[in-house]
N, C-alpha and C positions, 0 to 999 in steps of 0.2 A: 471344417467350420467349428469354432469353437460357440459356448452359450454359457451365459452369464447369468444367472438369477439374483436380483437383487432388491430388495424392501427400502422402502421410501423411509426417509429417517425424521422427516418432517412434511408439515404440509405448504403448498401456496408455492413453492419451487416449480418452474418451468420443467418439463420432461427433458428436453436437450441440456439442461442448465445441470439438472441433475443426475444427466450418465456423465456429462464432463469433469463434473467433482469427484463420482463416484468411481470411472472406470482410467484408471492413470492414462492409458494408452489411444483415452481419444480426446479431442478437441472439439469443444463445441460445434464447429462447422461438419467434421468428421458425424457427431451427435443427430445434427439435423440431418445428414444425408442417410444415416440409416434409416432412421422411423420415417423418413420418404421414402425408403427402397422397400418398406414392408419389413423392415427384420428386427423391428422391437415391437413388444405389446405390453401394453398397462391392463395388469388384470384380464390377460388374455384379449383383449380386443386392441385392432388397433387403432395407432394414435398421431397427434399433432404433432409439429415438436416445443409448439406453447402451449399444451394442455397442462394446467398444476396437478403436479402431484400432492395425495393427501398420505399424511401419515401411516406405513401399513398397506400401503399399494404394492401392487407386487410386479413387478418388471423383470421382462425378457431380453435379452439381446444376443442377437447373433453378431457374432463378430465374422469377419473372412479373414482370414489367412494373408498377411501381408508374402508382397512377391518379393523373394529374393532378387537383393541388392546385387552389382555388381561393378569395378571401378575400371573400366572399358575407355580403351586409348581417344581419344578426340583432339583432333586439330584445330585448336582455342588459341588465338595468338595470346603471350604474353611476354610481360615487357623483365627482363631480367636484369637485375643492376649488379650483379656478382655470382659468379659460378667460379669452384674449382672441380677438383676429383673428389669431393667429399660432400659440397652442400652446394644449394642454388638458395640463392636470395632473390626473390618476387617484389615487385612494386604491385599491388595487387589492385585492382581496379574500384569500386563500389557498384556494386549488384552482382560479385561475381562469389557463391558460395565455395564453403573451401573444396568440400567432401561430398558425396555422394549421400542421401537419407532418404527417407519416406519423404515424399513433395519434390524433390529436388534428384533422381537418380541418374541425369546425365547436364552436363554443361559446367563442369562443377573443374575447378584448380586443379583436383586429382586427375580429372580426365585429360587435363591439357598437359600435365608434367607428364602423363603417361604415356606422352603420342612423344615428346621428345625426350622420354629415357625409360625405357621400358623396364631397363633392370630395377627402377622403383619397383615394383609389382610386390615383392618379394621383404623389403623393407618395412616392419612396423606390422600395424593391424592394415586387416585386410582392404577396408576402406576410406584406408587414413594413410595408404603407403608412402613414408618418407617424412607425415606431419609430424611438428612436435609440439606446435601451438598453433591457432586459431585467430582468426578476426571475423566479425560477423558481415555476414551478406556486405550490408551497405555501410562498412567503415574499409575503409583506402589505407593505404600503404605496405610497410613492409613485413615480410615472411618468410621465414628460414625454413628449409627443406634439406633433409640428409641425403642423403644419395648412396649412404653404405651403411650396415651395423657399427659400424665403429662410431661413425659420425652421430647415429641417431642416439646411441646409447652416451657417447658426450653429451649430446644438446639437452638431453631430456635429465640426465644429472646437473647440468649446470642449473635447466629450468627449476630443478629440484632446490637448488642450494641458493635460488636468486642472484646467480651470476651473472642473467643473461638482463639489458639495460633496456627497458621497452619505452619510449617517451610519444606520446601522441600530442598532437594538436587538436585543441575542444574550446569549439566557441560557444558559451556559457546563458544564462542570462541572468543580468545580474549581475552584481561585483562581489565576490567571496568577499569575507573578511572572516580574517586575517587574507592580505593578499598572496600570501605564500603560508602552506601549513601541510597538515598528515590528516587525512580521516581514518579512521579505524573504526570500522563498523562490521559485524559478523553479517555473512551474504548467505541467502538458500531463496528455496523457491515457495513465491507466493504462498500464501495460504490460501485464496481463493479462483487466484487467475495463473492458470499454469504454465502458462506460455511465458510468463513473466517473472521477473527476478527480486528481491524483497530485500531490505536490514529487515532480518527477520533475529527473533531472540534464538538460541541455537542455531544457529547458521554457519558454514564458515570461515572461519577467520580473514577477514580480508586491510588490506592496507591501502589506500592511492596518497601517494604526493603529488600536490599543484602548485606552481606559480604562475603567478598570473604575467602575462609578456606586453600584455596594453588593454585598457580601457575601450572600447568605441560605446561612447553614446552608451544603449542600457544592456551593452552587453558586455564581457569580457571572455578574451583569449588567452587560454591559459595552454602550460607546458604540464600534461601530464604522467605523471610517473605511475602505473600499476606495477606495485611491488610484488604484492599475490597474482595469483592468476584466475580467477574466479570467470563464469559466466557474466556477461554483461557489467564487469564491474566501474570501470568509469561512469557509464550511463546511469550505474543505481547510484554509487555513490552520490554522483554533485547533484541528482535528482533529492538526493534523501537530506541534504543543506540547501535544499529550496533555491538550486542553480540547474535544473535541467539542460541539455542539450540541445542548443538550437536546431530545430528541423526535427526530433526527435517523436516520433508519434506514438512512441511505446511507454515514454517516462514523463514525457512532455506536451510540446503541442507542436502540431507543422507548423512548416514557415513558409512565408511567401519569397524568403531571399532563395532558398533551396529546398530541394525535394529530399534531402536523409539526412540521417542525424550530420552534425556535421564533428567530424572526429576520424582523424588521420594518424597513419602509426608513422611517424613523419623521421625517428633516430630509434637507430639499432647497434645496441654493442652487445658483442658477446668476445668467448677464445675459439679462434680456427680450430677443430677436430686434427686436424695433420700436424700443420705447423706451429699447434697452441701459440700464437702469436694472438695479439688484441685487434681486435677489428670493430670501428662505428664506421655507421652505413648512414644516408640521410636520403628522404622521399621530399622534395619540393610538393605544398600544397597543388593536389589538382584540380584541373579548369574549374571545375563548379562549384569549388571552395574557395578560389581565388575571385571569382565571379559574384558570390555571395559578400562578401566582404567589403568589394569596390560597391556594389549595389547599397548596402548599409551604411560605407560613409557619403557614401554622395547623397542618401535622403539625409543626414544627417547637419549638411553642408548648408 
């Protein structure tokens, strides 16, 4: 078990609000469940997790030992739109996380590549066998998978050199203008809420291209291009040009047309690892994004 001491840097701050700020490796819900569990004390007694801290207070925390992770075979169907001897391409679901973490250690895309090729295992980091880029939880579409050193050390140089062509589908709100253009805004995290992604000044360097493909009513759908590869960067970006992502609860606000953000990795072009030959890949919008859609114009109608 580890223990933390730390001095309050201000006052009128919640006790939970300020181990979240203060200790990188917890989150405020993380925050509350300790000083529930007994293992923080303000000034030696203990406490809320809305008690304010006053300036000069003195705080304990015990931390526990997080349990080692591990990426453990699971029979997860998924739906595969191209495999050779070198990579698998995913149509990847929405709610389905990629990798294995803290909150999420089994059900996870690793675990289901790994029931149908085990030689992954051995591929990449240990919790990330075979990945070379990411989509979040609850955005759909497609994801390339290596299935050999040779393959992963291509894809992760192409991704390096911006070879590889990633275009999503993002229904907006709002009409950008210019209807087609480049944001360029430097990306990092938060300065207050850590879970979350920011144009923050040092951050970064990030890029997206948009055009916009139609109009509906007060929203638009647009063709997005991430040029960089940043955490949540579609999402920060059209969020930070006052165009949030429909359904979005982290940049934005839910929606009653759908329950997540709505943003699909919808075209994928990269070069084959083997046959460097060029290859686009395409993900048709799925049901609940096609569903939300028909639901918008017909209030619209």
């Amino acid at each position: 078990m580890k223990t933390l001491a730390l001095t309050a840097d201000k006052s009128g701050e919640r006790l939970d609000v300020f181990l979240a700020r203060r200790c990188r490796e917890l989150s405020r819900s993380q925050a509350q469940r300790l000083i529930d569990n007994g293992l923080v004390t303000l000034n030696g007694q203990p406490a809320k997790p809305s008690q304010p801290t006053v300036q000069g207070d003195h705080v304990l925390v015990q931390l526990m030992p997080a349990p080692e992770l591990e990426a453990i075979p699971e029979a997860i169907p998924l739906t595969i739109i191209y495999q050779d001897s070198d990579i698998i391409v995913v149509d990847k679901p929405a709610g389905l996380t990629v990798h294995p973490a803290p909150g999420h250690p089994r059900g996870t895309l690793v675990n289901a590549l790994l029931a149908l090729n085990p030689e992954l295992a051995n591929i990449g980091e240990k919790l990330r066998p075979g990945i070379v880029h990411r989509l979040d939880k609850d955005t759909s579409g497609l994801l390339v998978v290596a299935k050999n050193q040779r393959a992963h050390r291509s894809l992760t140089q192409q991704l390096k050199d911006r070879e590889v062509q990633k275009t999503y589908l993002a229904l907006v709100h709002g009409r950008p203008q210019p209807a087609q253009g480049v944001i360029e805004a430097p990306i990092g995290r938060h300065p207050r809420q850590r879970k979350r992604m920011a144009v923050v000044e040092g951050g970064r360097a990030a890029q997206t291209r948009y055009r916009t493909r139609e109009v509906i009513g007060p929203y638009a759908l647009l063709e997005v291009e991430p040029v960089t590869g940043r955490t949540h960067q579609v999402r920060v970006h059209m969020a930070s040009r006052g165009h949030p992502l429909v359904g979005d609860p982290v940049y934005g606000r839910r929606s009653p047309h759908v329950e997540r953000q709505f943003l699909h990795a919808w075209r994928l072009a990269f070069r084959l690892p083997g046959s460097q030959r060029d290859i686009e890949l395409e993900s048709p919008l799925p049901l609940d994004l096609r569903e939300a859609l028909q639901k918008i114009r017909e209030s619209l109608a």
